[in-house]
N, C-alpha and C positions, 0 to 999 in steps of 0.2 A: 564434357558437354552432356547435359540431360537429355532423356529420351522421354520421348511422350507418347501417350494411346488414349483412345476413348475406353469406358468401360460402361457398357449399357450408356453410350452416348455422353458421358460426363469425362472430362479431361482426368488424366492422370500424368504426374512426372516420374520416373525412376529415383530412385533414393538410396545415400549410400550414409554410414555414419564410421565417423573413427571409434573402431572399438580397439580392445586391449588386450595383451593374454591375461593372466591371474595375475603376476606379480605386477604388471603394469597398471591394472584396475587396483589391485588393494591400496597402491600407490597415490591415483588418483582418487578415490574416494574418501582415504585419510587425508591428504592436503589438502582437499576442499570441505572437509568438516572442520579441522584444526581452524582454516581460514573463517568459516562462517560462526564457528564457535568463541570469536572473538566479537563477533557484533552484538551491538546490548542498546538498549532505547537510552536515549539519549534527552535529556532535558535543559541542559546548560550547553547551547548554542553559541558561536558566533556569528559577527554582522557579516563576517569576509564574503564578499563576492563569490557567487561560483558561476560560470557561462553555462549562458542560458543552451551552447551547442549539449553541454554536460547532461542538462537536465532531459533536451529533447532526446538524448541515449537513451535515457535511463528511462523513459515512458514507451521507444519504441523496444526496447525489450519486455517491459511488463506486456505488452501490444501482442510478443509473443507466443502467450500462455494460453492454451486448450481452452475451449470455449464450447457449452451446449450445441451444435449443430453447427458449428462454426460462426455462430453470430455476433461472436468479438461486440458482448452488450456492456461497453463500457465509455465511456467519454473520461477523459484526464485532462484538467483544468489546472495548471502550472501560474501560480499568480505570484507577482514582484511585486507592483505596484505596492506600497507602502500602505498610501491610502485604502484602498481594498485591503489589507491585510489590519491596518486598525482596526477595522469596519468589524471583520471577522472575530478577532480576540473580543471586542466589546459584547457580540452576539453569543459568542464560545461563554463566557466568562458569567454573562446572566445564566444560562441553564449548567453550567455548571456551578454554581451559587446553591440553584435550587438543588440540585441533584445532592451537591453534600447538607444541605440542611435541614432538606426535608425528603427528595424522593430515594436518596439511599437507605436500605435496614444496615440495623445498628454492626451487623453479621460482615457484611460488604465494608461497612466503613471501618471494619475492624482487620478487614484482609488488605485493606489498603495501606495499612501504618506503615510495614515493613517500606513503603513505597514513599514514604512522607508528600503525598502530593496530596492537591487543594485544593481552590477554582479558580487561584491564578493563576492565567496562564502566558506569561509574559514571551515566553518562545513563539508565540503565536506572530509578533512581531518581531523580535530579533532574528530568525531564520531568514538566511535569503531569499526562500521559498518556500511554498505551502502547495504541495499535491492534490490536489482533492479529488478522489476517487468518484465519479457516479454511475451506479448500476443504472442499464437502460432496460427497462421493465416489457417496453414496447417498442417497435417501429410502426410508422404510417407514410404510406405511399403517398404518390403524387394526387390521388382522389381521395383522401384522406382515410382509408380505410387502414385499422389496426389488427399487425402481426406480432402475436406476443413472442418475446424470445423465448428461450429455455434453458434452467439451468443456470438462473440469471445471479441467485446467489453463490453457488459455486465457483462457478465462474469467476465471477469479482474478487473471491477471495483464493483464489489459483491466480489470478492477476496481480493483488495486492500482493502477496508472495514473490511474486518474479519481482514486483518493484523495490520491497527492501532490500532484496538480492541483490539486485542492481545498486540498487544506493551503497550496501555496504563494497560493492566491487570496483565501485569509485572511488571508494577512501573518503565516503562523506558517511554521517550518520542521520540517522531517524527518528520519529517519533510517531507509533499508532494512536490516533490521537480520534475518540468519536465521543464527543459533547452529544445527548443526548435529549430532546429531538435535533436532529439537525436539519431541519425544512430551512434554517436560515441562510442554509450557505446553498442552497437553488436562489434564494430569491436575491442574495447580492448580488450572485453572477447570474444571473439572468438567463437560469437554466431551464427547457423546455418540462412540460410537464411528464412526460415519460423517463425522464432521468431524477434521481434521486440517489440524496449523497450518501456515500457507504462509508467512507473514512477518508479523516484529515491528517497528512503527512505534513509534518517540517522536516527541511531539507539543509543540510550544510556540515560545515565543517563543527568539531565538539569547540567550545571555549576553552580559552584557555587553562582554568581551572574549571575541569568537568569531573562532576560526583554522582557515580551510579549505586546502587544498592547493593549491598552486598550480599546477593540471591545464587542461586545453583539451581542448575537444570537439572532433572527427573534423571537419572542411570536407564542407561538401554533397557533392563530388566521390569523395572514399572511404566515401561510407553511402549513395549513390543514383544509380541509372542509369537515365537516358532510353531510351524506344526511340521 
């Protein structure tokens, strides 16, 4: 049982975590990189079904993740509906059009080959799901006065993190997926004006014949420095 106290008038609970000795941590923190070192984005989707209890997991542990002042500025929008999710790719699929024809330089569309992607984006439908992240920029009260969050990009992508976590800890795979502008996907779903979308997940199991890039992550050595 947890113990509780005020502190300068604000509630506090007692906290305990399972720690490890040395050989117990080096243990656990190689089999949870071995494990996450196998997840890779994902573009060749299947239809199969995954429950929807799957997905609400998977949002209330992003839901987990530190937040500016505690303001947890995010809303998670899980759409099935088909229809909605046409809607989407047709939307997705105009500004990624533009994006590879004219608003990418030549520099960008040349770091993309290795990636052989395009502006179709046909997963956009086939997934059984589509995440879509919105950073909430504001709140307003009951008088409608507005309280800006904080921290509100950080955040969302300390969020975004816990959710592919989560995805790959399902045994389903992902896709970071941000068609640029995306105003379109507030206005399908019918999102308040303080929310604005940060990125669009697909969600599901790989197809059956699924072809990832044959890319390599960075060595400890060029992403981190001792001192």
């Amino acid at each position: 049982m947890s113990s509780k106290k005020l502190i300068d008038g604000y509630p506090f609970v007692s906290y305990t975590h399972d720690t490890y000795d040395a050989p117990g941590m080096i243990s656990q923190a190689a089999s949870f990189l071995t494990w996450m070192d196998k997840r890779r984005t994902v573009r060749d989707f299947s239809d199969t079904p995954v429950p929807k209890e799957v997905i609400a997991d998977i949002i209330r542990t992003a839901n987990t993740a530190p937040s500016g002042a505690h303001k947890q500025p995010w809303t998670f929008c899980a759409v099935q509906n088909p229809d909605i999710k046409k809607v989407i790719r047709e939307e997705a699929e105009k500004e990624e059009y533009k994006s590879y024809n004219s608003r990418m330089p030549k520099e960008w569309l040349d770091d993309l080959k290795p990636l052989q992607t395009d502006w179709h984006k046909p997963f956009l439908e086939v997934a059984p799901w589509l995440i879509i992240l919105f950073k909430r920029i504001y709140e307003t009260d009951d008088n409608g006065k507005k309280r800006n969050n904080y921290y509100v990009q950080e955040s969302a992508g300390i969020a975004a993190g816990f959710l592919l976590a989560a995805i790959h800890h399902a045994g389903l795979v992902a896709l970071t997926h941000t068609p640029s502008p995306m105003n379109f996907l507030g206005d399908i779903l019918g999102r308040p004006d303080n929310e604005k979308a940060f990125l669009l997940v697909p969600v599901g199991y790989p197809a059956a014949e699924c072809w990832v890039p044959d890319i390599h992550r960075k060595p400890l050595e060029e992403v981190a420095v001792f001192y």
